[in-house]
N, C-alpha and C positions, 0 to 999 in steps of 0.2 A: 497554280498559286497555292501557296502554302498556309493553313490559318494560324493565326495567332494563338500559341499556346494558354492554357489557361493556367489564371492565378494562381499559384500554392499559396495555402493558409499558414504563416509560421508557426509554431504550437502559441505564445502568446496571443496572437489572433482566434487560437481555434477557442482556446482557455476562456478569451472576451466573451467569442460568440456563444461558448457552455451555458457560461453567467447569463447570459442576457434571456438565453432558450429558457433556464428553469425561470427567472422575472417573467416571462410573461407565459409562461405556464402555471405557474402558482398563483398571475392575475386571471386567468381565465380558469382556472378552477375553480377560483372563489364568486366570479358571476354566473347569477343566476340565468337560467331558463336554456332554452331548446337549442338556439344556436351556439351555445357552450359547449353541450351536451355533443351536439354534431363536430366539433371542433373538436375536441377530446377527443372522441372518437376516429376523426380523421387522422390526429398524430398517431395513436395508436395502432392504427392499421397501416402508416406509413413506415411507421417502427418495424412493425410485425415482417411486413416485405423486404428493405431493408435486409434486418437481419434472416432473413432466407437468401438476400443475393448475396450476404459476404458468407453464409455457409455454404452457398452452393463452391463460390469461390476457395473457399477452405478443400470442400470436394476435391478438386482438381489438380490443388497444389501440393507437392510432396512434400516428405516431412521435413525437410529444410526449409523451405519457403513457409511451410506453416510455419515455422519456429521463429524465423525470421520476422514477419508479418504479427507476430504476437508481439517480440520485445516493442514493437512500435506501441508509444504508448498509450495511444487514442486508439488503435486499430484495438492492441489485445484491451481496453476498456470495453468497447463496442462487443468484440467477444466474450468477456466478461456476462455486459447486460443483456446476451443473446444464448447463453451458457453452451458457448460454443467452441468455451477455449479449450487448445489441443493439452497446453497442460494441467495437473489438478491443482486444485486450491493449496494445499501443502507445497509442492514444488514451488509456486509463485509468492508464497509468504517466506518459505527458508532460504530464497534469495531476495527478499526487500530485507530481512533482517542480516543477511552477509552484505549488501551493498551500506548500511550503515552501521557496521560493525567498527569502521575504522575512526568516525565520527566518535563514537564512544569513547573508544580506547582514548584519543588523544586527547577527553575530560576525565581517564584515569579511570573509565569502567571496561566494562566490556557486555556484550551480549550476544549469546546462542541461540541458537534453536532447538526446541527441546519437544517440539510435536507438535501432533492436535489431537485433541479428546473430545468424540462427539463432532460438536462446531465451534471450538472454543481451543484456541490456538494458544499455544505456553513459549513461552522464552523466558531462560536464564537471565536474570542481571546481574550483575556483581560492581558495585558502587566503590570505591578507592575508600579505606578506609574509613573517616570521616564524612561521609556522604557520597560527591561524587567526584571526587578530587579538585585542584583550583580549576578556576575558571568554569563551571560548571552551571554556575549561575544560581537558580533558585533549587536546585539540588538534582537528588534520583527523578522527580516528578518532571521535569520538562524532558529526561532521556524516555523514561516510561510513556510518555504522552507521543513523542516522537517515533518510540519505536509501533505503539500502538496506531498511528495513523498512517504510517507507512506499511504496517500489514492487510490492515483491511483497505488499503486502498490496490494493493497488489492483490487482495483475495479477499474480498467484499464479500462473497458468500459467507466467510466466517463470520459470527455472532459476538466474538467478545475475543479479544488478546488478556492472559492473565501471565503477570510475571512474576517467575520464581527469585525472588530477590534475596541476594546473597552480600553481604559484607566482607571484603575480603579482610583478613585480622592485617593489624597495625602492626609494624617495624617493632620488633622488640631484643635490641642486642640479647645476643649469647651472654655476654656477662653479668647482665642480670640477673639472670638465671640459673648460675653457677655461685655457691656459698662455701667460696674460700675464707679458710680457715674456721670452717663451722665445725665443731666437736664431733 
């Protein structure tokens, strides 16, 4: 007889269950006395293990399946908070910043990747003329914000995203510019 498979969490379930973990970690930090203290302590070394069985796992698995098992996005999180991911902090922020590159573009900017210095990640912006082109909303600052929390969520180790922001110059006909009939 065959047992019943177990439940997969859909990622909005896992997302629920994230939330609720730091709510009642954040209330049990903030009470007092010994059985906190032992409780604290109990997640911590359940963490600590944990993250030894998914590197042991990582061990075994070649470097497709490692790659694989990263893009998952709770998996390479948990590698992440285990510092156990196969790829580096740079590799996994110059691609959250290629994956909404095309977001940009179609409010008429754009943005690159331009490295990391130290622990402080740099990206190119370049805004459409007049801030961020139409529809862009409240301007450069929500693409900046955006791209900003899309890097350090892909590469949390890094300290701070600073962007190189760049205006790209306004439409200006040729003929303007030409002075016919000037002496």
């Amino acid at each position: 007889m065959a047992e019943a498979a177990t439940a997969r969490l859909a990622d909005p379930d896992v997302e629920a269950r994230l939330g609720r973990l730091d709510e009642l970690l954040e209330s049990l930090e903030s009470a007092p006395g010994p059985t906190t203290r032992s409780a604290t302590q109990a997640v911590a070394l359940l963490t600590e293990v944990y993250g030894e069985a998914l590197a042991r796992v990582l061990d075994h698995a070649d470097e497709q399946l490692a790659e694989r098992l990263a893009e998952d996005e709770l998996l390479g999180h948990l590698m992440v908070l285990h510092d156990i991911h196969p790829e580096p902090a740079e590799r996994r922020a110059a691609r959250a910043v290629e994956r909404l590159r095309p977001a940009v573009q179609e409010r008429g900017g754009d943005v690159e990747w331009a490295g990391v210095e130290g622990q402080v990640a740099r990206v190119r912006l370049t805004t459409g003329g007049s801030g961020c082109g139409s529809g862009c909303g409240g301007g450069g600052s929500e693409v900046t914000d955006a791209v900003r929390a899309a890097v350090l969520a892909a590469a949390p180790e890094l300290t701070a995203v600073e962007p190189l922001t760049e205006t790209a110059p306004a439409f200006v006909p040729l003929t303007t510019l030409t002075h016919r009939g000037a002496p």
